[in-house]
C-alpha positions in Angstrom: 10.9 234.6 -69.8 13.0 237.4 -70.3 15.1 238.2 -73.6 18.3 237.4 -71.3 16.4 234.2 -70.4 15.5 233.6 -73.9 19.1 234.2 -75.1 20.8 231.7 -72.7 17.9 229.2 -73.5 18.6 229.1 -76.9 22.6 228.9 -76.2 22.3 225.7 -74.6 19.4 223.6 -76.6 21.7 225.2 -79.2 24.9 223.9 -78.1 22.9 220.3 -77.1 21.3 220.2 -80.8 25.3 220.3 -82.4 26.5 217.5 -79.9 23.3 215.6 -81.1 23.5 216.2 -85.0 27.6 215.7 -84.9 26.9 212.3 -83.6 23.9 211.9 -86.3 25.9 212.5 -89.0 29.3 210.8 -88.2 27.2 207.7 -88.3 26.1 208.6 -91.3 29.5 209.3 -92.9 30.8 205.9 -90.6 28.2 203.7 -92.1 28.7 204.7 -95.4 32.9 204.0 -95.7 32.0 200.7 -94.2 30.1 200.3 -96.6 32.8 201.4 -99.5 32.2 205.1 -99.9 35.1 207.2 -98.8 33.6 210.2 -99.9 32.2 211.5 -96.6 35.5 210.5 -94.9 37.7 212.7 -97.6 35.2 215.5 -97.9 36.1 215.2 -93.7 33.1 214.7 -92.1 34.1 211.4 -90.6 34.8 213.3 -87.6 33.2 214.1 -84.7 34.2 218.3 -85.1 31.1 220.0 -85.3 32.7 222.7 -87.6 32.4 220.0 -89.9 29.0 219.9 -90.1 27.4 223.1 -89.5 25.2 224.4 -92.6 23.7 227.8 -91.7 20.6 227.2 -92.6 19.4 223.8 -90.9 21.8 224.2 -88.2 21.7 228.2 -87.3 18.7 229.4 -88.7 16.0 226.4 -88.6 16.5 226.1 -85.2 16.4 229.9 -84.7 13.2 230.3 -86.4 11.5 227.7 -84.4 13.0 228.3 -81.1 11.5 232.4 -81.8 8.2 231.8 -83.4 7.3 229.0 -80.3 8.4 231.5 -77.5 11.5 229.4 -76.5 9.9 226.2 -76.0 11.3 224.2 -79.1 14.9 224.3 -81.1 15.3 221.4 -83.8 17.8 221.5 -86.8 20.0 219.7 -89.0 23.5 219.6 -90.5 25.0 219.5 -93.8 24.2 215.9 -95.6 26.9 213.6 -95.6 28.2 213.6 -99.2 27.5 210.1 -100.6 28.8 208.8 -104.0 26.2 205.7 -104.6 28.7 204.2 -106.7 30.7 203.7 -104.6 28.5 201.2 -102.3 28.7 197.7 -102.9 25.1 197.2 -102.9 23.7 200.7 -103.4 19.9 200.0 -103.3 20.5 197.8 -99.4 23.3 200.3 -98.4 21.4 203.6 -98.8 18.7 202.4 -96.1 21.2 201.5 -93.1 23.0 204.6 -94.2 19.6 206.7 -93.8 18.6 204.8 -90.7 22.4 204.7 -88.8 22.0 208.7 -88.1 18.7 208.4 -86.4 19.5 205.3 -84.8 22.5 206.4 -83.4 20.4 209.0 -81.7 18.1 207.0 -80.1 21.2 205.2 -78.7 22.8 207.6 -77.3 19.4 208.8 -75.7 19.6 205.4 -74.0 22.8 205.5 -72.8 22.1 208.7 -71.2 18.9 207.8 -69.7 20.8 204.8 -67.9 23.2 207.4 -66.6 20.5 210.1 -65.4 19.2 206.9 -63.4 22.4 205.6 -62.1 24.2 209.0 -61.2 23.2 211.4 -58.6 23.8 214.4 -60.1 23.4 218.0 -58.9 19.8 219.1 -60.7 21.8 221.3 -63.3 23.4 218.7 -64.8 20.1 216.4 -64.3 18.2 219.1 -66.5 21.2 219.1 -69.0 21.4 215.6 -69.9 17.6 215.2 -70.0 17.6 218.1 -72.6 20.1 216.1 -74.3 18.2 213.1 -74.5 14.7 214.6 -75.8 16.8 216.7 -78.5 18.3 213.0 -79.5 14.7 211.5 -79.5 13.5 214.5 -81.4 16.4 214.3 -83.9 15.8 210.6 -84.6 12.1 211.0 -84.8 12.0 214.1 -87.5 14.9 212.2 -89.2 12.3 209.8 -90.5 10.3 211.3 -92.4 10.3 210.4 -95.3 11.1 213.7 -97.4 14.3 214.8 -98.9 16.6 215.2 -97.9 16.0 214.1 -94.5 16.8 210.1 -93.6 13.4 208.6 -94.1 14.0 209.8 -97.6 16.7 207.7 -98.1 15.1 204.9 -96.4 11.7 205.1 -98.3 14.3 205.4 -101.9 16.3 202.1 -101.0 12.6 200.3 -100.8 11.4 202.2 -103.5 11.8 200.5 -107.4 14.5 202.3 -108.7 11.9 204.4 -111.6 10.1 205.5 -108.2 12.9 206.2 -106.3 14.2 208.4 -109.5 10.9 210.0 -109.8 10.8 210.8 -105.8 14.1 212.1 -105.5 13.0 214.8 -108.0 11.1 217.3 -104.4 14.2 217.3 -102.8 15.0 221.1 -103.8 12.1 221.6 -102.4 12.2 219.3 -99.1 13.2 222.4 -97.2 10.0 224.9 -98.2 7.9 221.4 -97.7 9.5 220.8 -94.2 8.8 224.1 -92.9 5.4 224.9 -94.2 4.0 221.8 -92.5 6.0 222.4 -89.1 3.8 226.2 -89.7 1.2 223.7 -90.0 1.5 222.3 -86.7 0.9 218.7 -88.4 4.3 217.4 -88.0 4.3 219.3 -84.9 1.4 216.5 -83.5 3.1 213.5 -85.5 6.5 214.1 -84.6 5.6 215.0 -80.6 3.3 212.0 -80.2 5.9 209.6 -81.1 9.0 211.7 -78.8 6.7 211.2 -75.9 6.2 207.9 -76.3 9.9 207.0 -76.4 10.9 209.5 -73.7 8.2 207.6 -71.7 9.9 204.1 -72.4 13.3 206.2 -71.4 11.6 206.9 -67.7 12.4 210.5 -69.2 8.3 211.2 -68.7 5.7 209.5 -66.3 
């Protein structure tokens, strides 16, 4: 593929990846006021305006390093963390785990929903290729989600089952999440974790044979 090729690749997964992480995280900030913390909602990230949730690192330059260093055939990032005052929660130790779990659920919903309508519509092929990119970036965002280190959701998850002395003690790599993240993406053994699991999914979608 040519740089040209390469550029407009990377526009679209990139302009599929903010659709996908927008939705991720307004569940996250959704779940959370439900729940009796308004701070996501007055920090404004209950909102489905990507602007609000851009960080430059996990959303511009994460998937810019991956989408370059695997010749254009993968982009994957993040946004911003919802803001989440645990004090606010009614039940803080429950709350935290269907506030981790909402954004990667979400995803894998709205992977379904789209794989009903790439079955039911009969669309020109561009806009077949388009939402089937959506869906494996939504499967892919749920998936990575859930691993368990800070400060991505599986985090959160693994802290609200944790004992609180745990949890503390766990919560303690998350300046250092991002270094941990990357190096074992370098790795390649998140790269077979993480895949292995999209596929199946994308195969229950009738996305793959």
């Amino acid at each position: 593929m040519n740089i040209a090729g390469l550029f407009i690749s990377f526009l679209l997964s990139f302009g599929l990846l903010i659709i996908a992480v927008t939705v991720h995280e307004f569940a996250h900030g959704w779940v959370a006021y439900k729940f009796g913390d308004t701070t996501a909602k007055y920090s404004g990230r209950l909102t489905f305006n990507p602007l609000a949730h851009i960080d430059p690192l996990w959303t511009f330059l994460l998937p810019l390093f991956l989408f370059m260093s695997t010749g254009g055939q993968f982009v994957f990032g993040a946004a911003k963390p919802v803001p989440i005052n645990y004090a606010s929660l009614r039940n803080p130790k429950r709350d935290i785990i269907w506030i981790g779990a909402s954004g990667p659920l979400v995803n894998f919903i709205f992977a379904f929903i789209l794989s009903i309508v790439l079955r039911s519509i009969h669309s020109p092929w561009q806009i077949n290729f388009i939402v089937e990119n959506l869906i494996i970036i939504n499967v892919v965002l749920g998936v990575f989600n859930l691993i368990p280190i800070p400060p991505l959701d599986g985090s959160r998850i693994l802290m609200g089952i944790l004992p609180e002395n745990l949890a503390s003690k766990y919560s303690l790599i998350e300046p250092y999440g991002f270094i941990i993240i990357i190096s074992l993406l370098w790795l390649g053994i998140f790269g077979r974790i993480i895949w292995s699991a999209v596929n199946f999914i994308l195969r229950l979608l009738g996305v793959l044979p």
